[in-house]
C-alpha atoms as one frame of an Amber mdcrd trajectory, in Angstrom:
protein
 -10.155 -18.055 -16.390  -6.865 -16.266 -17.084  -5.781 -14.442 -14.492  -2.584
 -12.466 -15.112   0.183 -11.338 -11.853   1.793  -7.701 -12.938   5.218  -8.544
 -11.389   8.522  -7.708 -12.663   9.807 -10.760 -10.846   8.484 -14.050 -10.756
  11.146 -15.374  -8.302   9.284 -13.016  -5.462   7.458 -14.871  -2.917   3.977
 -13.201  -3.250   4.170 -13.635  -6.785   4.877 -17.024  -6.415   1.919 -17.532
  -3.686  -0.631 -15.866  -6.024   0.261 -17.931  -9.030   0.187 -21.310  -7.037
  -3.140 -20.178  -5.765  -4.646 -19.172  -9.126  -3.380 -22.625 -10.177  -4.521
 -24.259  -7.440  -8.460 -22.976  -7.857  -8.553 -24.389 -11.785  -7.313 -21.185
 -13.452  -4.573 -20.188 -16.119  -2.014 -17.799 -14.434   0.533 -15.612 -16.143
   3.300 -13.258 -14.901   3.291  -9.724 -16.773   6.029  -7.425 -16.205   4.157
  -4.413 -16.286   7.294  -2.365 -17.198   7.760  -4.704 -20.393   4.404  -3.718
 -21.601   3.468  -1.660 -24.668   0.110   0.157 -24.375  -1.385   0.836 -27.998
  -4.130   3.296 -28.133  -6.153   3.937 -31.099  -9.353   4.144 -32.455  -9.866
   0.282 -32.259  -9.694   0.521 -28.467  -6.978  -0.252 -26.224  -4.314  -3.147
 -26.361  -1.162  -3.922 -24.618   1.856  -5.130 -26.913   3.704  -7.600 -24.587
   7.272  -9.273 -25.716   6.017  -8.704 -29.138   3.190 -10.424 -28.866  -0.596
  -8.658 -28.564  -1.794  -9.943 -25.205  -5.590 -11.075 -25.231  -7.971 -13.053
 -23.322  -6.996 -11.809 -19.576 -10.032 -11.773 -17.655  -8.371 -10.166 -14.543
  -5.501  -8.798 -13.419  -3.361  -8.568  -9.615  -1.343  -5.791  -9.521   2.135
  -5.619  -7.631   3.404  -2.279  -8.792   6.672  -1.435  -7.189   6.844   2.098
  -5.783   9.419   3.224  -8.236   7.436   2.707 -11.516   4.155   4.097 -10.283
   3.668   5.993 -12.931   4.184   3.559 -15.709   2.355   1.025 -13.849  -0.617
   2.714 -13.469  -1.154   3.090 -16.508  -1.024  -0.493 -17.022  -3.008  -1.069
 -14.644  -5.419   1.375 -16.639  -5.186  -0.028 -20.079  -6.117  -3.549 -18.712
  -8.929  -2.228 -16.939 -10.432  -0.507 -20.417  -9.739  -3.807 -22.613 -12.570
  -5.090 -19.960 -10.313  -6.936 -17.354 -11.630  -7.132 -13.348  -8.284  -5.710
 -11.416  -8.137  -6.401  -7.734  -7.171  -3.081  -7.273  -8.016  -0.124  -9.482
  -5.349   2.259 -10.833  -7.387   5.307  -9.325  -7.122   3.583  -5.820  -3.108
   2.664  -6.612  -2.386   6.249  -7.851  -4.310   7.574  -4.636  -2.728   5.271
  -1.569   0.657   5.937  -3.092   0.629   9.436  -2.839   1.707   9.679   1.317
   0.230  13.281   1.340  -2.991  12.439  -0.743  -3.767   9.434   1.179  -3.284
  11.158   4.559  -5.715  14.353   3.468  -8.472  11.695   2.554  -7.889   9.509
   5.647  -8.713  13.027   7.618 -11.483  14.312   5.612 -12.947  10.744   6.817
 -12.482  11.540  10.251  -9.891   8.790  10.959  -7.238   8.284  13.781  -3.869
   9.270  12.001  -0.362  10.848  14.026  -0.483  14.481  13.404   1.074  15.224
  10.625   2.151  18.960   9.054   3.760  19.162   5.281   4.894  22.561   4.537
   6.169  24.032   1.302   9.735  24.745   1.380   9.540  28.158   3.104  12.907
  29.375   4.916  12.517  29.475   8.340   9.419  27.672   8.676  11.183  24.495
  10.206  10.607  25.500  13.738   6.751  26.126  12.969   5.952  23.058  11.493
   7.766  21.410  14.381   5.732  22.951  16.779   2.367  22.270  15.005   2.648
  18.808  15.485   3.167  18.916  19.387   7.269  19.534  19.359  10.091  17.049
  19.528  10.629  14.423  18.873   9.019  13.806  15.480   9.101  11.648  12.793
  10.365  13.521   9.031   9.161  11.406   5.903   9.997  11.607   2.310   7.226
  11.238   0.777   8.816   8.815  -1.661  10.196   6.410   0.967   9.209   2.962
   1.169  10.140  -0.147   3.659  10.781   2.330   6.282  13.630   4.377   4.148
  13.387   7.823   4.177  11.907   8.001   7.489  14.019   9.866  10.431  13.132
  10.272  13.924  14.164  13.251  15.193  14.427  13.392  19.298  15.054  17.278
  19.777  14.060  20.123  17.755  17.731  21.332  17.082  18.258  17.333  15.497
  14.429  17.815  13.799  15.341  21.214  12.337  18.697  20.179  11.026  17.241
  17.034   9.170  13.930  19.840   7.687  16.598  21.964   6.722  18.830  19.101
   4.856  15.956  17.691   3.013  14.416  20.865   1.855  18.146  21.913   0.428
  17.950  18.580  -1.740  14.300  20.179  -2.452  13.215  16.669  -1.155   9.150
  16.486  -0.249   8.239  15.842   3.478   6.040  15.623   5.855   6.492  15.721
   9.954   4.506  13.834  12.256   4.314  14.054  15.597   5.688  10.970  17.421
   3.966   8.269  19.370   5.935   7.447  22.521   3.493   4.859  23.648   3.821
   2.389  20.204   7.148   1.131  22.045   8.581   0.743  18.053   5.979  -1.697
  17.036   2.817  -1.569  14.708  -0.033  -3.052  13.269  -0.320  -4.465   9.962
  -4.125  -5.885   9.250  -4.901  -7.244   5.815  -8.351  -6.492   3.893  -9.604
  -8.252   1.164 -12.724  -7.591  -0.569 -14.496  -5.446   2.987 -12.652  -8.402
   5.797  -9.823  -8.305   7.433  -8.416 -11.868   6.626  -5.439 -11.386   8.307
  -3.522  -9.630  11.223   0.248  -9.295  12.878   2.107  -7.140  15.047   5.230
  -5.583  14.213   8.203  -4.991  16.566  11.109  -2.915  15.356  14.483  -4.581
  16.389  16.293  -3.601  19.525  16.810   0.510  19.647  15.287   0.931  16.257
  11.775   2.756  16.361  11.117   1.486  12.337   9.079  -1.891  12.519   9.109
  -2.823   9.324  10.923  -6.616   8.395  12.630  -5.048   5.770  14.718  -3.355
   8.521  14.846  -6.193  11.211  11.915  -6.192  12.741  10.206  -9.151  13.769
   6.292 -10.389  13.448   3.749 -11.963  15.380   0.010 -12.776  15.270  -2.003
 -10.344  16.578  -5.949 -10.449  17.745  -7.483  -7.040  16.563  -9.781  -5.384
  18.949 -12.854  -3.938  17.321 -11.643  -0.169  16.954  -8.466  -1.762  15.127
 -10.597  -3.927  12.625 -12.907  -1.209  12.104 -10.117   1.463  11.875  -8.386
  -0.758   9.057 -11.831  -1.222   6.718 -12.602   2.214   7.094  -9.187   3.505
   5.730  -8.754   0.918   2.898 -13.003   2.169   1.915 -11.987   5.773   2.475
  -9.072   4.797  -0.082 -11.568   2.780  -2.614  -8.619  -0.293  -2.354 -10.369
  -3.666  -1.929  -6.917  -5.470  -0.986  -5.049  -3.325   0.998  -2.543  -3.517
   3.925  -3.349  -1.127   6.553  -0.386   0.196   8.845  -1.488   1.343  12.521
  -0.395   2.314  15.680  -1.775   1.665  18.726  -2.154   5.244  21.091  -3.557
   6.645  24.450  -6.594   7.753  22.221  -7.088   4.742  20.226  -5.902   3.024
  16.465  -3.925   5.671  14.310  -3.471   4.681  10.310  -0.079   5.466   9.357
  -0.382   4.144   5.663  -2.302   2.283   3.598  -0.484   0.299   1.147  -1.755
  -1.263  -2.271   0.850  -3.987  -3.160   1.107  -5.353   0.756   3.337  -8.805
   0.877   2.512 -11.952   1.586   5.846 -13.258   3.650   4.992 -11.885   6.522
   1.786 -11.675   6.837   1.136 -15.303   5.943   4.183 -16.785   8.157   2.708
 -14.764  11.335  -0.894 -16.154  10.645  -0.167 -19.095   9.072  -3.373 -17.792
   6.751  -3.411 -18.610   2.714  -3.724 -15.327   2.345  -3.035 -15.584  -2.004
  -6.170 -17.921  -1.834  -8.566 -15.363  -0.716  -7.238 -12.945  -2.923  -8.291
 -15.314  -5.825 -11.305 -16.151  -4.256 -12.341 -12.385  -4.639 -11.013 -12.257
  -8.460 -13.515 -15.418  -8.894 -16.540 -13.089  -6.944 -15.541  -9.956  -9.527
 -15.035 -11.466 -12.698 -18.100 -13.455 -12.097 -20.246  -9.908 -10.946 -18.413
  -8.156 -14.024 -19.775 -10.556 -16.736 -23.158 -10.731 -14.606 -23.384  -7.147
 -15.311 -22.094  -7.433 -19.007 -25.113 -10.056 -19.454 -27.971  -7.911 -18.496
 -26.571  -5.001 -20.711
């Protein structure tokens, strides 16, 4: 099977991990750099121009689309998935996790624990509101675009929260409040779903004084045993999303698991180091289930 890694860097350690793995069960693994990719579309069907050369014969694709090229990605993503090729996860389901405000409205339609969050068009004067609907200071302010814990201010007082509404809405930056949960102590949850399990789980606790827990900014991991409102909390939300590898982001509250986000191209560092799980190896193990359901299907049509 050929089994191609959309990466734009081959050096990165979960890009390494999944092409070891794909090696490892018998298969042929290539690196694609999405962004290098030319998509063709005609009447002949779809086809991706790659370095010059037409790329053919990919049975299945994992994607690790970077936050920054989306867009382009995506479509990818897409043009694989009509030339016939199983993708761990869908373009739809990237497109829809990566939008914060999207992901959050479907999470709640669902009926799932989340921090209460407000997002506001940028009305004058409607900073103190929008404060106050989530419960008053201090809040957390997202950009909607931020990712590894950038873009994301907490706010102790509501003179500090409306200064920092008021700043991003005159750089006509997108936001969304959230009330803040004293009790998380700076840490969350990170649990790891492949193909409807959890396969993997860790705690995350932000360094000294700094309520972010994410690695990226210092913060440091550690195997965690989910109870069953977590593990259940984490497939629902990655369902809800339609992602079948997913890394779910909780906190844990007075009332219970709240998803924070649910993110589509989750690493394997951490995750793997704090569990000592071969985490790359399941997610080929569930490319081997859907290629082999895919050309099931094909057969009886």
């Amino acid at each position: 099977m050929k089994i191609a890694v959309l990466s734009r860097n081959t050096k990165l350690f979960s890009t390494r991990r999944l092409v070891e793995e794909i090696q490892n069960a018998g298969h042929e693994a290539m690196v694609v750099d999405h962004s290098l990719c030319d998509l063709i579309i005609e009447q002949e069907g779809p086809s991706i121009i790659y370095k010059g050369q037409k790329l053919e014969g990919v049975d299945a694709i994992i994607p690790r689309i970077g936050a920054s090229v989306t867009f382009y990605g995506t479509a990818v993503v897409r043009q694989f998935e009509l030339m016939g090729a199983f993708s761990v996860v869908t373009s739809q389901a990237i497109v829809r996790s990566r939008d914060k405000l999207r992901s959050l409205q479907i999470l709640s339609k669902n009926g799932l624990g989340m921090p209460k969050t407000a997002f506001t068009n940028f009305s004058k004067g409607g900073e103190k509101q929008l404060i106050e609907q989530v419960g008053s200071a201090p809040v957390i302010i997202k950009l909607l675009e931020g990712t590894q814990g950038l873009g994301v201010v907490l706010a102790e007082t509501k003179k500090a929260a409306q200064s920092v509404i008021e700043a991003f809405h005159g750089l006509k930056a997108r936001i969304i409040v959230q009330e803040f949960i004293k009790e998380a102590k700076g840490a969350d949850i990170r649990a790891f779903v492949v193909n409807g399990k959890v396969v993997g789980a860790m705690k995350r606790q932000g360094a000294e004084g700094e309520f972010r827990s994410n690695l990226h900014r210092g913060g440091v991991a550690t195997v965690i045993k989910l109870s069953r409102a977590e593990r259940q909390a984490a497939l629902n939300a990655a369902k809800a999303l339609g992602l079948d590898v997913a890394g779910v982001d909780m906190l844990q509250s007075a009332r219970g698991p709240l998803i924070l986000e649910v993110n589509s191209s989750p690493g394997l560092e951490g995750i793997e180091s704090a569990t000592g799980v071969n985490i790359a190896a399941e997610i080929v193990k569930f490319v081997e289930d859907g290629v082999r359901k895919k050309s099931s299907k094909r057969e009886k049509h």
